[in-house]
N, C-alpha and C positions, 0 to 999 in steps of 0.2 A: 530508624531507617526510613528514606525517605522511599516511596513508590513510585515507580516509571505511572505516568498519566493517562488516561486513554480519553479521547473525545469525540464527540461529535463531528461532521465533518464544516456543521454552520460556526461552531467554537474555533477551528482550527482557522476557518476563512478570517472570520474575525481578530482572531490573535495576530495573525499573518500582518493584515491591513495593521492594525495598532501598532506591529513592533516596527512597521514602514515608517508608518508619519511619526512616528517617534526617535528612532537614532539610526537607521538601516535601508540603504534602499532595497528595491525589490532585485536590482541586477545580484546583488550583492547577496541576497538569500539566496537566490536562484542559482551563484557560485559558491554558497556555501551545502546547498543539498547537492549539487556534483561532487564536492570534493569529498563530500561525507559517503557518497557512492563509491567513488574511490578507492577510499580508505576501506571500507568494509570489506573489499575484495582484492585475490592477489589478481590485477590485470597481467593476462600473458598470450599469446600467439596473436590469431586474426580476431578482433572486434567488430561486429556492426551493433550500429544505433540505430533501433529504429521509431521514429520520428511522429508526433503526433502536432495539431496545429497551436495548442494551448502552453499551458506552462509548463506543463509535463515535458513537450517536447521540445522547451525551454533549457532542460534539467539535461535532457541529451545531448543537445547542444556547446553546453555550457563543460560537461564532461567531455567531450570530445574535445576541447577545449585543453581540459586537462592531462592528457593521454598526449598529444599532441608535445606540450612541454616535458612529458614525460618518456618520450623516447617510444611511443604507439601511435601508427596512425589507422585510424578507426574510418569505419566507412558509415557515412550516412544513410539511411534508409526514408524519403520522408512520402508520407501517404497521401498528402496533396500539396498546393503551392502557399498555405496560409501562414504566419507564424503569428504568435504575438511580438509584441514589442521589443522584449529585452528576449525573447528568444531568436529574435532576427537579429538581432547582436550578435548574441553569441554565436549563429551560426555564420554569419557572414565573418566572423573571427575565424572559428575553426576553418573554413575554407581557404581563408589567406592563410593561416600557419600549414596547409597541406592536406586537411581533410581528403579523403575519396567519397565521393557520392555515387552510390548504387541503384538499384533497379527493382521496383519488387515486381513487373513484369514478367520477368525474365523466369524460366522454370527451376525450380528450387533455387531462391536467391541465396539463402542461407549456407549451401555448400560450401564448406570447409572454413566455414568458420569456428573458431573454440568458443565464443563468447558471444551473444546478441543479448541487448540492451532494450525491454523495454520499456520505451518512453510515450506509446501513445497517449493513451486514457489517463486521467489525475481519477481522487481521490472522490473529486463532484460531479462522477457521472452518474448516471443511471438512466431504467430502460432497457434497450436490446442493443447488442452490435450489431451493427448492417455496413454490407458497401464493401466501401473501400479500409475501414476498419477492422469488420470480417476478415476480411483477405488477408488482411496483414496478422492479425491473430493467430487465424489456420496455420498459415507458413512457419510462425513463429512456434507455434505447437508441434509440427511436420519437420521439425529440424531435429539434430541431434546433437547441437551446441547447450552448454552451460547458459541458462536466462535465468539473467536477472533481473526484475520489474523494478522500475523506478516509484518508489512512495505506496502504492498499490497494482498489484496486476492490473492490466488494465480489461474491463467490461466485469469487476466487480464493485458493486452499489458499496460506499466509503464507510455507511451509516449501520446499512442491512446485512451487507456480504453477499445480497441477490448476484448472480451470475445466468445467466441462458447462455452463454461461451464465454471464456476469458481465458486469460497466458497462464499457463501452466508453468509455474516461474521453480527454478532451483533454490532460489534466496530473493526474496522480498527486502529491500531497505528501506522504513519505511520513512518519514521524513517530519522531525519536529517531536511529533508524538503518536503512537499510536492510537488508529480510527478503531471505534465499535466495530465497523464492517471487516476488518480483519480476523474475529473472532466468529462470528456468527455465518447462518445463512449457509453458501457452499464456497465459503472463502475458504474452511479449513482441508478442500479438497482440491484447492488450485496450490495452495503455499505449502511448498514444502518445508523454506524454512525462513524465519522472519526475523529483522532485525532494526533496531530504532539508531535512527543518527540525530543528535541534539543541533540543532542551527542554530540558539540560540532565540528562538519564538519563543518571547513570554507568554503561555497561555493565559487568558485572562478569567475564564471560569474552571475551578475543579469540580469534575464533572464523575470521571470513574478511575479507576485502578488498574493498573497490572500485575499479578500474582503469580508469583511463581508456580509451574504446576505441581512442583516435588511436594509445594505448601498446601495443595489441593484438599488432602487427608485430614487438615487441623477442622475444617469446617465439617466434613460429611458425618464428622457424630456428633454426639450430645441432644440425639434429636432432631438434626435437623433431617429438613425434606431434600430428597435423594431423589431425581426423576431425570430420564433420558430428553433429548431436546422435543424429540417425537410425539411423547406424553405430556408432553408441557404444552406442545402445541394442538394436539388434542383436546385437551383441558380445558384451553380457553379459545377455540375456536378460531385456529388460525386464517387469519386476514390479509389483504392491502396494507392494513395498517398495525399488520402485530407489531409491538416493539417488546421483545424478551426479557431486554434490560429491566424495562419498567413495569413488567407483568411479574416478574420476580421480585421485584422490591415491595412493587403493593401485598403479595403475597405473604413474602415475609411480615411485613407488617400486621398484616390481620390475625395471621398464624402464631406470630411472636414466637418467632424460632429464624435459624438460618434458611435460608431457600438455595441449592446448586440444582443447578440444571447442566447437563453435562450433553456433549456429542464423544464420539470415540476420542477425538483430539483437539477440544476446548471447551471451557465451562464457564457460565455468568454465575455468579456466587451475590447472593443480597445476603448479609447479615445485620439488618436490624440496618444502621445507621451509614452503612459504606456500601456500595455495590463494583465487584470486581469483577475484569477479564482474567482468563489463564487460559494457556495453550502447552500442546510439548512440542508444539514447531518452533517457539522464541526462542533467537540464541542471543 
């Protein structure tokens, strides 16, 4: 049985870049994570996108895109006037097929909408929200539509799962492979529920696992170490620079036994020679 991947988010930049200069351009990933958004979900009533400056809000774009062909017209949301590249593509597409572009000014933008998209923040942020990003978060939060986060909520660290505010998202899709920071940190109090679309990214290093959680059980006997995320960060004096992953593995190792370290709804599991994510939010 082969395992869904999890990586880092410098692994994931890199594979990205490789699988470009190698057979793919980058317009052409960027419509294949919309159309993977797509599919994960039933699109239906009023949609907004809302719209961040980077590739994320590339992915919104590029989705609108597809709604469009699809007999949905989606209303843009975008937080400032920047895009990148193949994201000003696509939205300068989606506009000519019909798009509507919206307002996040205006008081409660999100009224009556069924669906909002978010696409600000990717995967490589981290730090705090501020500004105009803030704002659009709140809102996004302050609504009472169906969110779904493009690749990661955005104002969760990709690596860590650090958050000081982020979209409280209904379904996560996440895009390629899933990030460490999905698992960890207070990511597993923003995602309700997560889900991987394949783009076809060769990852180029195997890095960690995906585990089901039902398989949770196989590891927590025989011995091994059983400890809350709490106690573990206790333990070893949580930092700047914890990395949990790696602090269970060395563990393991010394101990020569399994290591799980669990939160109420996800666990990094080191056994000896693999280290795995598990969640019960993966669908």
């Amino acid at each position: 049985m082969t395992l869904p991947k999890v990586v880092t988010v410098q692994n994931m930049r890199e594979s990205d870049a490789a699988t470009i200069a190698k057979s793919v351009t980058s317009a052409e990933l960027m419509y294949r994570a919309a159309l993977g958004i797509y599919n994960a979900v039933r699109f239906t009533g009023r949609v907004a996108i809302v719209c961040g400056s980077g590739n994320n809000g590339g992915d919104g774009y590029a989705l609108a895109c597809i709604l469009l062909d699809n007999g949905i017209t989606p209303t843009i949301f975008r937080v400032n006037e920047k895009f990148s590249k193949d994201g000003l593509f696509y939205y300068q597409t989606a506009m000519s097929k019909g798009a509507e572009e919206g307002n996040l000014s205006v008081p409660a933008p999100f009224s009556g909408y069924d669906i909002v998209v978010d696409c600000l923040l990717g995967t490589g942020f981290s730090g705090e929200v501020r500004g105009e990003m803030q704002n659009a978060v709140e809102l996004i939060n302050g609504c009472t539509a169906y969110i779904i986060s493009a690749d990661i909520n955005s104002g969760i660290n990709g690596d860590t799962g650090e958050a000081s505010i982020a979209v409280n998202s209904d379904l996560t899709v996440s895009i390629g492979s899933f990030k460490t920071g999905m698992f960890l940190g207070d990511a597993p109090y923003y995602i309700d529920k997560l889900k991987n679309v394949d783009i076809g990214i060769e990852i180029l290093r195997d890095e960690y696992y995906y585990m089901e959680w039902e398989h949770l059980h196989m590891f927590e006997g025989y011995g091994a170490i059983v400890v809350t995320m709490e106690e573990f960060c206790e333990r070893f004096k949580y930092d700047d620079d914890f990395d949990a992953a790696d602090r269970a593995a060395r563990l393991s190792h010394e101990a020569g036994k399994p290591v799980v370290v669990k939160t109420d709804h996800s666990a990094v599991i080191a056994d000896l020679n693999y280290l795995y994510f598990s969640a019960d939010y993966v669908v």
